[in-house]
N, CA, C and O atoms as a Maestro MAE file, in Angstrom:
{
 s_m_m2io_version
 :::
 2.0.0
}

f_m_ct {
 s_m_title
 :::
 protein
 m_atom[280] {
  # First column is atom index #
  i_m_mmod_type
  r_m_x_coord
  r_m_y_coord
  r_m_z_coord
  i_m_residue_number
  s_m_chain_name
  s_m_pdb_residue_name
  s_m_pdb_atom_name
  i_m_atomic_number
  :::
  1 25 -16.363 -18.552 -15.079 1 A "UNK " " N  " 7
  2 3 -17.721 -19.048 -14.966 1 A "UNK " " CA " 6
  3 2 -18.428 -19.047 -16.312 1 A "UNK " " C  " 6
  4 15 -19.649 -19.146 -16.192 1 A "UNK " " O  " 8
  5 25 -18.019 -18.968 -17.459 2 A "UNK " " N  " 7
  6 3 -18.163 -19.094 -18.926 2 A "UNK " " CA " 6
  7 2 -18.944 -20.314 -19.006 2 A "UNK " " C  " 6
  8 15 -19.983 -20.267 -19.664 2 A "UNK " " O  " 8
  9 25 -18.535 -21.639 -18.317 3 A "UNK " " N  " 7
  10 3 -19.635 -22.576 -18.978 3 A "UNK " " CA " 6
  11 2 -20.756 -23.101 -17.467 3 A "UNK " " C  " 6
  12 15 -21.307 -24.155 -17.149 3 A "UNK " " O  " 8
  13 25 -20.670 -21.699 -16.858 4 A "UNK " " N  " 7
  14 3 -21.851 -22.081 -15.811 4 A "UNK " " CA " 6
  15 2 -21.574 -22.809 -14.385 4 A "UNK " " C  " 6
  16 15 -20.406 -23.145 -14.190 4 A "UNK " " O  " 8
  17 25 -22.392 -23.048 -13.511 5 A "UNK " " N  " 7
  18 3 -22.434 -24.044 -12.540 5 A "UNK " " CA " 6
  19 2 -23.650 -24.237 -11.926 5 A "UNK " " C  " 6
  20 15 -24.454 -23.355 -11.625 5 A "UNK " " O  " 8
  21 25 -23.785 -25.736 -11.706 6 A "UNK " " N  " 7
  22 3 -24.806 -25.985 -10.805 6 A "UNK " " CA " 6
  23 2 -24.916 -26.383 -9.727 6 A "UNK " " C  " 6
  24 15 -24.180 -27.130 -9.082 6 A "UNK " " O  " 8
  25 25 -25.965 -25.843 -9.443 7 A "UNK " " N  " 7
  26 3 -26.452 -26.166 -7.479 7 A "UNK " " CA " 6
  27 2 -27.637 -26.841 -7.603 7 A "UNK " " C  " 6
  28 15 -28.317 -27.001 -8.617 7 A "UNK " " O  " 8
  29 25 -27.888 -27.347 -6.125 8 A "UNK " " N  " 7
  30 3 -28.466 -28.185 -5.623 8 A "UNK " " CA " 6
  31 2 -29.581 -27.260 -5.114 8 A "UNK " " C  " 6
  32 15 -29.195 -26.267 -4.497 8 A "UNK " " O  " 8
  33 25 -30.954 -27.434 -5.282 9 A "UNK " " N  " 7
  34 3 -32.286 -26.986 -4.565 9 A "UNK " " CA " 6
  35 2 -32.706 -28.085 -3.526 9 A "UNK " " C  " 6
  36 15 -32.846 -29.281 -3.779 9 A "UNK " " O  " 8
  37 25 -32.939 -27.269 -1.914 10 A "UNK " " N  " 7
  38 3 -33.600 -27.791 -1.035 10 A "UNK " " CA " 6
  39 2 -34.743 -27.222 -0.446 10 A "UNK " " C  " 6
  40 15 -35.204 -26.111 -0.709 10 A "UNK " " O  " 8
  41 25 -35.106 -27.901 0.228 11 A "UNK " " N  " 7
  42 3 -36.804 -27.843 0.283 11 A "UNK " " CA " 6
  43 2 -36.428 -26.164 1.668 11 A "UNK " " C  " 6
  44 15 -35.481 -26.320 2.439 11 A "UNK " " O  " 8
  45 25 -37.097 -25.060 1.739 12 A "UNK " " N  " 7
  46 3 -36.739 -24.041 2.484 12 A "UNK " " CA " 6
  47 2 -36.960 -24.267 3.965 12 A "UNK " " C  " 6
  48 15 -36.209 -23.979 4.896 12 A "UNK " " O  " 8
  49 25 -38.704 -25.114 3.995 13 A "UNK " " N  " 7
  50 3 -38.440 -25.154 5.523 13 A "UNK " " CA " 6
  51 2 -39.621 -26.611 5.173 13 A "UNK " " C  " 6
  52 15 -39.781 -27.121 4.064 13 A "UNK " " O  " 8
  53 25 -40.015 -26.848 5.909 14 A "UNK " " N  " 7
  54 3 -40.838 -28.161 6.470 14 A "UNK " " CA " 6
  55 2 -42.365 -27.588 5.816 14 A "UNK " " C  " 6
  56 15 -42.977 -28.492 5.248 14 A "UNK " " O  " 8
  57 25 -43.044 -26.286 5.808 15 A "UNK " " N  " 7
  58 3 -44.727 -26.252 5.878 15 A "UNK " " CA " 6
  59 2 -44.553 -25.306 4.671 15 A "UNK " " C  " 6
  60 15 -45.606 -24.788 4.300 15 A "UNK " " O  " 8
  61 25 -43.434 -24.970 3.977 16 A "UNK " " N  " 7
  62 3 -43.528 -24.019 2.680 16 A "UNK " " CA " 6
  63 2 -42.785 -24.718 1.789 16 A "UNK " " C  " 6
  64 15 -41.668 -25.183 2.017 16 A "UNK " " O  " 8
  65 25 -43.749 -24.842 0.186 17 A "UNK " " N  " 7
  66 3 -43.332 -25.174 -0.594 17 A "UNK " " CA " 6
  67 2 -41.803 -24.661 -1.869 17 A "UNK " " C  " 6
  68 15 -41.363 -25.095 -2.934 17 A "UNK " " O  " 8
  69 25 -41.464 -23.485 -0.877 18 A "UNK " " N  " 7
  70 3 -39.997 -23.056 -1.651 18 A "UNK " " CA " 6
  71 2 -39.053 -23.620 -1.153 18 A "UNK " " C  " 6
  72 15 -38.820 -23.983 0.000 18 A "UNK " " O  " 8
  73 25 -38.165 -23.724 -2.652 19 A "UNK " " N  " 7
  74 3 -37.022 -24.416 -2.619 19 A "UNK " " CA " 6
  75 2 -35.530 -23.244 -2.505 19 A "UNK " " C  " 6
  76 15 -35.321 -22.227 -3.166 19 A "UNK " " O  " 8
  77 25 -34.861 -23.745 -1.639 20 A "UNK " " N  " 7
  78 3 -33.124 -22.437 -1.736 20 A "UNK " " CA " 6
  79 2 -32.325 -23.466 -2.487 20 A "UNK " " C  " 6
  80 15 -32.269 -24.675 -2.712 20 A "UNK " " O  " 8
  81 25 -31.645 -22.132 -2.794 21 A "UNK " " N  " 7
  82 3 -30.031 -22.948 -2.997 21 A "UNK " " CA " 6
  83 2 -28.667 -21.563 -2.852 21 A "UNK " " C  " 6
  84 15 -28.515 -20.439 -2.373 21 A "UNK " " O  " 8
  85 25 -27.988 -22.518 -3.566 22 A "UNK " " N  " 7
  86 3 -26.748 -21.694 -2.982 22 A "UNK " " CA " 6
  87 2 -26.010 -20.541 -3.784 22 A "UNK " " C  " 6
  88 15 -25.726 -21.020 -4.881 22 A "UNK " " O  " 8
  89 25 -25.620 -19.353 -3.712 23 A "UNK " " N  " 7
  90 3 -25.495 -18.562 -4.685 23 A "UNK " " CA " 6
  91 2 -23.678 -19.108 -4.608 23 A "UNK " " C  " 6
  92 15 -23.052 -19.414 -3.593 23 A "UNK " " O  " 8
  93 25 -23.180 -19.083 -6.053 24 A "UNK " " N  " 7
  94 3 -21.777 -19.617 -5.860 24 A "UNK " " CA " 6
  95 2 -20.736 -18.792 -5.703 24 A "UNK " " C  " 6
  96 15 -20.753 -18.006 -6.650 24 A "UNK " " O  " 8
  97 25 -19.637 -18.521 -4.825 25 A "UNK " " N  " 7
  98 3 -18.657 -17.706 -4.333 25 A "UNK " " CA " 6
  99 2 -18.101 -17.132 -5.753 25 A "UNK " " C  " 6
  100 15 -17.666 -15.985 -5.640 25 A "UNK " " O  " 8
  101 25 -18.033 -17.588 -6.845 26 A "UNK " " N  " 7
  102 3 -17.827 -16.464 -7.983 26 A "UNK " " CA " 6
  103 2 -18.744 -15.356 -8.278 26 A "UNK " " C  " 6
  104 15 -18.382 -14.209 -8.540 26 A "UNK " " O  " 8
  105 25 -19.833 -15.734 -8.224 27 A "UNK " " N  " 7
  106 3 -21.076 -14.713 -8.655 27 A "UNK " " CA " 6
  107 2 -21.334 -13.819 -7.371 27 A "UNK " " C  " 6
  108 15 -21.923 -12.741 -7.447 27 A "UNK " " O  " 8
  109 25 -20.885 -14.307 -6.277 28 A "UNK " " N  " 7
  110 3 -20.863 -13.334 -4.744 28 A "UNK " " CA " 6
  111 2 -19.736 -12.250 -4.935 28 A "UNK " " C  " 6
  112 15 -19.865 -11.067 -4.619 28 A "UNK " " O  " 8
  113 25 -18.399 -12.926 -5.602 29 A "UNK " " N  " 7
  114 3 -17.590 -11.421 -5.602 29 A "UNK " " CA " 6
  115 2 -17.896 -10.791 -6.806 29 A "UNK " " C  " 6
  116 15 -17.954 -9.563 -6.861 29 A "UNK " " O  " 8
  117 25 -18.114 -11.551 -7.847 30 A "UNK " " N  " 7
  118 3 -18.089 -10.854 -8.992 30 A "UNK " " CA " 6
  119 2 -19.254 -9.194 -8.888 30 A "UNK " " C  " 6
  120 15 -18.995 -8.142 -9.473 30 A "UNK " " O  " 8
  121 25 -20.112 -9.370 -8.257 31 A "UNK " " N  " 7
  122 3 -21.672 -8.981 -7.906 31 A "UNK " " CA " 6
  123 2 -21.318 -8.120 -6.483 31 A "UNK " " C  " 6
  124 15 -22.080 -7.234 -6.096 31 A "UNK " " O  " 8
  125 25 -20.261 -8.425 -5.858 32 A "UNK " " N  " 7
  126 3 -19.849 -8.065 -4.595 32 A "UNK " " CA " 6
  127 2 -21.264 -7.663 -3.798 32 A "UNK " " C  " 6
  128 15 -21.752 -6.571 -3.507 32 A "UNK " " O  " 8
  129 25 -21.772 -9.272 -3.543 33 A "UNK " " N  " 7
  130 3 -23.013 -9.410 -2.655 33 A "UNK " " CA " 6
  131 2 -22.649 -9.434 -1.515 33 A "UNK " " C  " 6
  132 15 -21.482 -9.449 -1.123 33 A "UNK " " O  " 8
  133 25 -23.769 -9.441 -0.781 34 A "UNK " " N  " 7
  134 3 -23.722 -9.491 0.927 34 A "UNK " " CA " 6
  135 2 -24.488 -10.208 1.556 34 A "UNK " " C  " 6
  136 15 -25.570 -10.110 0.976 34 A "UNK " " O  " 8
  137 25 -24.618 -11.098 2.676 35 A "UNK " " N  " 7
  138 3 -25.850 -11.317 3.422 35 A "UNK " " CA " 6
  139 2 -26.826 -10.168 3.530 35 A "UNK " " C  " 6
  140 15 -26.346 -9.044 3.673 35 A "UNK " " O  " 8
  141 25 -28.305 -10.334 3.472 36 A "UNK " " N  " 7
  142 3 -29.002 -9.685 3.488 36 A "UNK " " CA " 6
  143 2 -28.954 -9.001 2.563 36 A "UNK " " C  " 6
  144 15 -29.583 -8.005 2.919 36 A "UNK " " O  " 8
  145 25 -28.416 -8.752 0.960 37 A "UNK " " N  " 7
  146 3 -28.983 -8.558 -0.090 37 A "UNK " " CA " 6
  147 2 -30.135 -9.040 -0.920 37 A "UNK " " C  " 6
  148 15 -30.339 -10.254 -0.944 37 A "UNK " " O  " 8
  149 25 -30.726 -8.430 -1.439 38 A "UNK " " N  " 7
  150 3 -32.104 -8.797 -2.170 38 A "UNK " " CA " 6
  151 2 -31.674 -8.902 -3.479 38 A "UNK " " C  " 6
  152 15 -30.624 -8.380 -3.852 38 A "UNK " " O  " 8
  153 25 -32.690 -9.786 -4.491 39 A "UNK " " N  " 7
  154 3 -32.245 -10.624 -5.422 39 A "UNK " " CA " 6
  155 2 -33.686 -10.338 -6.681 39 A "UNK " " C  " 6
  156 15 -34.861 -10.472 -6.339 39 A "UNK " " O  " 8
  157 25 -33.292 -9.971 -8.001 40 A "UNK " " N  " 7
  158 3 -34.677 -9.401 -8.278 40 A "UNK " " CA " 6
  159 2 -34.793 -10.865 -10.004 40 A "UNK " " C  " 6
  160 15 -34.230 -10.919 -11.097 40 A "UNK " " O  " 8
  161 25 -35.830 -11.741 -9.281 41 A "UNK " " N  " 7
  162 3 -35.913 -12.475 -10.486 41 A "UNK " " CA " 6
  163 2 -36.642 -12.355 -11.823 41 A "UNK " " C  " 6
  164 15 -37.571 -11.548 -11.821 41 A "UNK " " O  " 8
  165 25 -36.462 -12.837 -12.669 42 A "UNK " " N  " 7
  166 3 -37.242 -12.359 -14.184 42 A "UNK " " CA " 6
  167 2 -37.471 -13.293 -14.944 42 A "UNK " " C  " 6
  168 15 -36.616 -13.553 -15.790 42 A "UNK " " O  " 8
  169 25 -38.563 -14.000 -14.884 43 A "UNK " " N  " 7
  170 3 -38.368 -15.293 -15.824 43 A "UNK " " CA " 6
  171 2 -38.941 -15.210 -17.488 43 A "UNK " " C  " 6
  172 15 -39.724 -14.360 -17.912 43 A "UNK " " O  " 8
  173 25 -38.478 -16.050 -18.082 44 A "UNK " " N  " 7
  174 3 -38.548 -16.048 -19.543 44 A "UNK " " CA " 6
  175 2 -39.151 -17.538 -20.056 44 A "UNK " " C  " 6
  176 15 -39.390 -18.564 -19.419 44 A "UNK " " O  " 8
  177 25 -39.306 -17.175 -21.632 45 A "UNK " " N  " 7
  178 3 -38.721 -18.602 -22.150 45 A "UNK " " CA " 6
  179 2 -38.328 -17.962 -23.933 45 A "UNK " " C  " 6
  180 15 -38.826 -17.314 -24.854 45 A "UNK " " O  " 8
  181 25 -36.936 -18.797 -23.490 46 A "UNK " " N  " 7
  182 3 -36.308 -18.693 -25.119 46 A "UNK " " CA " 6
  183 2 -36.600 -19.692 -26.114 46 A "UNK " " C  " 6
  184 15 -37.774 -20.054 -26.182 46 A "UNK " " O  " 8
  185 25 -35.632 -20.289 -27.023 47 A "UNK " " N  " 7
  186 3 -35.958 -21.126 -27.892 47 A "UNK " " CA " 6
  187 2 -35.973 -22.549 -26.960 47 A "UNK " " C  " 6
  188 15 -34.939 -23.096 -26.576 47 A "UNK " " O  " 8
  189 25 -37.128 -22.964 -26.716 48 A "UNK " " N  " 7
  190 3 -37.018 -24.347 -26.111 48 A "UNK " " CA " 6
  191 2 -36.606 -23.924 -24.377 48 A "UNK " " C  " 6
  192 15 -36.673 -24.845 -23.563 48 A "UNK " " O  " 8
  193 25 -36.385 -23.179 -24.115 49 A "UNK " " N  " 7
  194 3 -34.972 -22.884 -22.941 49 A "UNK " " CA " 6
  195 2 -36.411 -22.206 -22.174 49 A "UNK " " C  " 6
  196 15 -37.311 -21.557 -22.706 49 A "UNK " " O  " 8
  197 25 -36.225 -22.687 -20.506 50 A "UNK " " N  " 7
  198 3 -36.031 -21.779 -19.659 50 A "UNK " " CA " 6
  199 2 -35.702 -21.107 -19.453 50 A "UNK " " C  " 6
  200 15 -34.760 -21.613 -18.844 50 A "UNK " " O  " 8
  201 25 -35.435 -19.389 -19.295 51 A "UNK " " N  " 7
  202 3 -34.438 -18.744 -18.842 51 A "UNK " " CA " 6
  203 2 -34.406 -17.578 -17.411 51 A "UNK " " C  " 6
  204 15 -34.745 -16.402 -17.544 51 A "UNK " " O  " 8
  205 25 -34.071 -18.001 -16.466 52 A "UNK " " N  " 7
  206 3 -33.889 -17.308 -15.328 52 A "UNK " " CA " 6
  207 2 -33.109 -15.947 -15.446 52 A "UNK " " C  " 6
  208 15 -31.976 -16.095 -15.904 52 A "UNK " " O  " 8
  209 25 -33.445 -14.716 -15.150 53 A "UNK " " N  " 7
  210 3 -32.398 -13.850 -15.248 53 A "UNK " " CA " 6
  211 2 -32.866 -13.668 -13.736 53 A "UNK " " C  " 6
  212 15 -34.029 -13.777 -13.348 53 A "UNK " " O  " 8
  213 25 -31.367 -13.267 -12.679 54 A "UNK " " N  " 7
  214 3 -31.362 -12.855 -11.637 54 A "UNK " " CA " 6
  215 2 -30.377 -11.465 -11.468 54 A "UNK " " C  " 6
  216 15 -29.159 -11.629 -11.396 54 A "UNK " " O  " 8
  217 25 -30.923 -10.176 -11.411 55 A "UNK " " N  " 7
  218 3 -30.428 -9.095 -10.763 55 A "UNK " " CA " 6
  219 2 -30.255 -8.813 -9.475 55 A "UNK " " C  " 6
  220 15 -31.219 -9.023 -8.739 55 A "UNK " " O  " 8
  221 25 -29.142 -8.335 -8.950 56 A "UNK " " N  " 7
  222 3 -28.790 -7.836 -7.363 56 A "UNK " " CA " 6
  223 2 -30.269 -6.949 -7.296 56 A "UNK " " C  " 6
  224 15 -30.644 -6.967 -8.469 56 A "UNK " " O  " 8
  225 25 -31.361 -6.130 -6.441 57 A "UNK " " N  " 7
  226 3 -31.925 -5.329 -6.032 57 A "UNK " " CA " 6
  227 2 -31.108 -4.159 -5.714 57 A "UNK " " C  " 6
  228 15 -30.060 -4.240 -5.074 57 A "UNK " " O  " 8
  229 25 -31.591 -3.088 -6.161 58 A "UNK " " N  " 7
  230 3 -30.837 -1.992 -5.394 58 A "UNK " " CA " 6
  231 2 -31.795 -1.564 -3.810 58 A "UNK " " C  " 6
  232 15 -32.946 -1.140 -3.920 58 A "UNK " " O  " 8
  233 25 -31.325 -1.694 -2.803 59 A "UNK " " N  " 7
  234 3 -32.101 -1.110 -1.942 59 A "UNK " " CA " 6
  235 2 -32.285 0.156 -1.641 59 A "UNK " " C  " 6
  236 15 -31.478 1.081 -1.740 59 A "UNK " " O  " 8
  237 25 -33.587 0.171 -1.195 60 A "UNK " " N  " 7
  238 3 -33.978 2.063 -1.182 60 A "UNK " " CA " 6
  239 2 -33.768 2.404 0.350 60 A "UNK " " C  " 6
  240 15 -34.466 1.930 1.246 60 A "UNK " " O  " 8
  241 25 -32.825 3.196 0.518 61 A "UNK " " N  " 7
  242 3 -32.484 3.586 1.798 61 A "UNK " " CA " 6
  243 2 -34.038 4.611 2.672 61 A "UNK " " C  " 6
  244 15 -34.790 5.503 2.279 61 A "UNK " " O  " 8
  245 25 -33.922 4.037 3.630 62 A "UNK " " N  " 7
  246 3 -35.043 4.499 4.582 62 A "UNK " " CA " 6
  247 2 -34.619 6.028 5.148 62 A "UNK " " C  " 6
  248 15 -33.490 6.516 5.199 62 A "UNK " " O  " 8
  249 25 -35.790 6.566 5.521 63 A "UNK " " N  " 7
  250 3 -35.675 8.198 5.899 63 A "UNK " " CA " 6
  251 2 -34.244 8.234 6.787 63 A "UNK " " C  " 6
  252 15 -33.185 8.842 6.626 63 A "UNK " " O  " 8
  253 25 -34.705 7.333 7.751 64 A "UNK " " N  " 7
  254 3 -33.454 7.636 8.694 64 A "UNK " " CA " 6
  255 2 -32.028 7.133 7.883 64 A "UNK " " C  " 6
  256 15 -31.024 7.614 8.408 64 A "UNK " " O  " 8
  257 25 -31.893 6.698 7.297 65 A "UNK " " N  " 7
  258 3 -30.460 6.283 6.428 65 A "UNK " " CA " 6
  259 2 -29.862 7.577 6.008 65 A "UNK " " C  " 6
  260 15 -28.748 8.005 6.310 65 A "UNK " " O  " 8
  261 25 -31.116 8.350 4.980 66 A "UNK " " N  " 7
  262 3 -31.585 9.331 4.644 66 A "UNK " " CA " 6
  263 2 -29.973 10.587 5.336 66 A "UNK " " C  " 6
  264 15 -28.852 11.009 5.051 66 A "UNK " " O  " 8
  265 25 -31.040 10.615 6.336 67 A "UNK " " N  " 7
  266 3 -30.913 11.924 7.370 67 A "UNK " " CA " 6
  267 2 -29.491 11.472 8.251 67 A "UNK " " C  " 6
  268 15 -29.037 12.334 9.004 67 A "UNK " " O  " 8
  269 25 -28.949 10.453 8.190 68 A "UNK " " N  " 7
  270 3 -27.622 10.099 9.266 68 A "UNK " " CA " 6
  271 2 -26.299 10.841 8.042 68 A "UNK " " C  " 6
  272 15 -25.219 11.245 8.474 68 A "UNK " " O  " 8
  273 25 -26.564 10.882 6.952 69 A "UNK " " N  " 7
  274 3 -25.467 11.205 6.018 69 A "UNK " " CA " 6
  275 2 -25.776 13.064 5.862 69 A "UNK " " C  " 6
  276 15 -24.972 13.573 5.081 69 A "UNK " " O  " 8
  277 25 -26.515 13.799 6.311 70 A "UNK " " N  " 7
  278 3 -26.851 15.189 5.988 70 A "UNK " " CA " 6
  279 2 -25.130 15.758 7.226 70 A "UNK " " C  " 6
  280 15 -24.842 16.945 7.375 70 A "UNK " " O  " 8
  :::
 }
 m_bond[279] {
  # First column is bond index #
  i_m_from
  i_m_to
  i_m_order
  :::
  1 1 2 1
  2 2 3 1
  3 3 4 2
  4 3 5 1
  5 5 6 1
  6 6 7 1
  7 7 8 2
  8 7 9 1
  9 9 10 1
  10 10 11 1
  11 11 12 2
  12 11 13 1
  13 13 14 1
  14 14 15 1
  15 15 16 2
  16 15 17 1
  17 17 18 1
  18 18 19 1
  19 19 20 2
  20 19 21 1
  21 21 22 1
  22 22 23 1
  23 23 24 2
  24 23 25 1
  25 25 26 1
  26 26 27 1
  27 27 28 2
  28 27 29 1
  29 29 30 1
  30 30 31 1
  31 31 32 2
  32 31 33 1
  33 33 34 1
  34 34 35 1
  35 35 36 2
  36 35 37 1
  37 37 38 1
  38 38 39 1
  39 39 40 2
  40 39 41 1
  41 41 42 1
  42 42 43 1
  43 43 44 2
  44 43 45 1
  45 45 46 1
  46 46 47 1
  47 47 48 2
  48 47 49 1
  49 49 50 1
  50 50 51 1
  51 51 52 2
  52 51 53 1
  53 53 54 1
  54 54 55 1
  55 55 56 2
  56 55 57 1
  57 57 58 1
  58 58 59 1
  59 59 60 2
  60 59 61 1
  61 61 62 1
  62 62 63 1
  63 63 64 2
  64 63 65 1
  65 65 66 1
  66 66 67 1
  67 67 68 2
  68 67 69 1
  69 69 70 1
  70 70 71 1
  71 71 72 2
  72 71 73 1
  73 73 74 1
  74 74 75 1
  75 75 76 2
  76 75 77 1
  77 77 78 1
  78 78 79 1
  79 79 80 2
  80 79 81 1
  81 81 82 1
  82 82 83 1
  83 83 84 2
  84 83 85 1
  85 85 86 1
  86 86 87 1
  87 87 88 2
  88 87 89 1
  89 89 90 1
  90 90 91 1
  91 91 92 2
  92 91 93 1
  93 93 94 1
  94 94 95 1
  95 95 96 2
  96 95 97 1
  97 97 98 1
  98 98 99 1
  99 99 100 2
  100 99 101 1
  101 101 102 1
  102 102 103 1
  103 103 104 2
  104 103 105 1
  105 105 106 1
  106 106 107 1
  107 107 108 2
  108 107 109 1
  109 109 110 1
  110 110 111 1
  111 111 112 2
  112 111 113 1
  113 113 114 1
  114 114 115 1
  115 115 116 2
  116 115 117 1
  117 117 118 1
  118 118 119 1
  119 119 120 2
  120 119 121 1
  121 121 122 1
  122 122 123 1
  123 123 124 2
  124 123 125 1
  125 125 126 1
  126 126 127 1
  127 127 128 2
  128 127 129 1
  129 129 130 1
  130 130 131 1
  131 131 132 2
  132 131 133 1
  133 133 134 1
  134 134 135 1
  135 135 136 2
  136 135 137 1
  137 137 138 1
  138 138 139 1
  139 139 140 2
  140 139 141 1
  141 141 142 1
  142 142 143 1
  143 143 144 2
  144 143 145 1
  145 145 146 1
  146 146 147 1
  147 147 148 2
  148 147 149 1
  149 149 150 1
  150 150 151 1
  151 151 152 2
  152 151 153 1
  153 153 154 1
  154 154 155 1
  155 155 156 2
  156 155 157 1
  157 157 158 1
  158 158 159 1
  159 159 160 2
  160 159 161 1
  161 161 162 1
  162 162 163 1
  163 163 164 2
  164 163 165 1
  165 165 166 1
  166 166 167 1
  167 167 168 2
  168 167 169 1
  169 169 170 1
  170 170 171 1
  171 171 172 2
  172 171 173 1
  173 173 174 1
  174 174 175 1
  175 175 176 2
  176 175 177 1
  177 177 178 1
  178 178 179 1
  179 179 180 2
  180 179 181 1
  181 181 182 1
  182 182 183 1
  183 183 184 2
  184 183 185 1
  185 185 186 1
  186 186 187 1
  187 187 188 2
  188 187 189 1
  189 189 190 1
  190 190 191 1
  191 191 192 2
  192 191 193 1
  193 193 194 1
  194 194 195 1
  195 195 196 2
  196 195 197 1
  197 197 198 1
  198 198 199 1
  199 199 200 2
  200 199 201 1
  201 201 202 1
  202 202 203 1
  203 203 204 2
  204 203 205 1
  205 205 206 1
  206 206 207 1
  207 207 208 2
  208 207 209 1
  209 209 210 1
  210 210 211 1
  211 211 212 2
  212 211 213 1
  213 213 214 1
  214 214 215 1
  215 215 216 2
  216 215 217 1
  217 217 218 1
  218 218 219 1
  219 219 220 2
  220 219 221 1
  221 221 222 1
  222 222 223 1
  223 223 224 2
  224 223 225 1
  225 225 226 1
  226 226 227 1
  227 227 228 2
  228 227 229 1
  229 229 230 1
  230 230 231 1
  231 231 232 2
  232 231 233 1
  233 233 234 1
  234 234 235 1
  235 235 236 2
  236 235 237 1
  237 237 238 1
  238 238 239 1
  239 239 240 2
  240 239 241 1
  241 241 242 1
  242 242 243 1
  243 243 244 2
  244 243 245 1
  245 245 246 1
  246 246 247 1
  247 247 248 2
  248 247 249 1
  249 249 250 1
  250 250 251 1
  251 251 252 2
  252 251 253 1
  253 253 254 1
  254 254 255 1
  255 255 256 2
  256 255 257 1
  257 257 258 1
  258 258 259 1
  259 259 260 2
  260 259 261 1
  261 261 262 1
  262 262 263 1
  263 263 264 2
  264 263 265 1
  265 265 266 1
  266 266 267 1
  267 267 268 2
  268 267 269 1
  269 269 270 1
  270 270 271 1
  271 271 272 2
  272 271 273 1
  273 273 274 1
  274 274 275 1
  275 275 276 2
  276 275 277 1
  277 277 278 1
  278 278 279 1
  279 279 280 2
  :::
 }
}
């Protein structure tokens, strides 16, 4: 994945103005994502450039998550 790939943005639903797209099956294992992972964005600008950085989220486990591993 050295020289990148692109996806396609679609409109999310009919009455909201966000757009999805598709995260690509290299960056899913590489990242070893999941459905229902959270996604933490960071935007920039470089020389001339847009630049998107996207981090996995770490999720914060809830009390009861917590307390099932004691």
């Amino acid at each position: 994945m050295a020289n990148g790939q692109i996806t396609t943005l679609t409109r999310a639903n009919n009455t909201s103005e966000s757009l999805r797209t598709t995260v690509p099956s290299g960056i899913i294992k590489q990242f070893d994502l999941k459905e229902g992972d959270k996604l933490a964005w960071k935007l920039g600008m470089g020389e001339g450039d847009f630049i998107i950085v996207v981090r996995p989220s770490k999720k914060i486990p809830t009390y009861e998550e917590l307390m099932e591993g004691r």
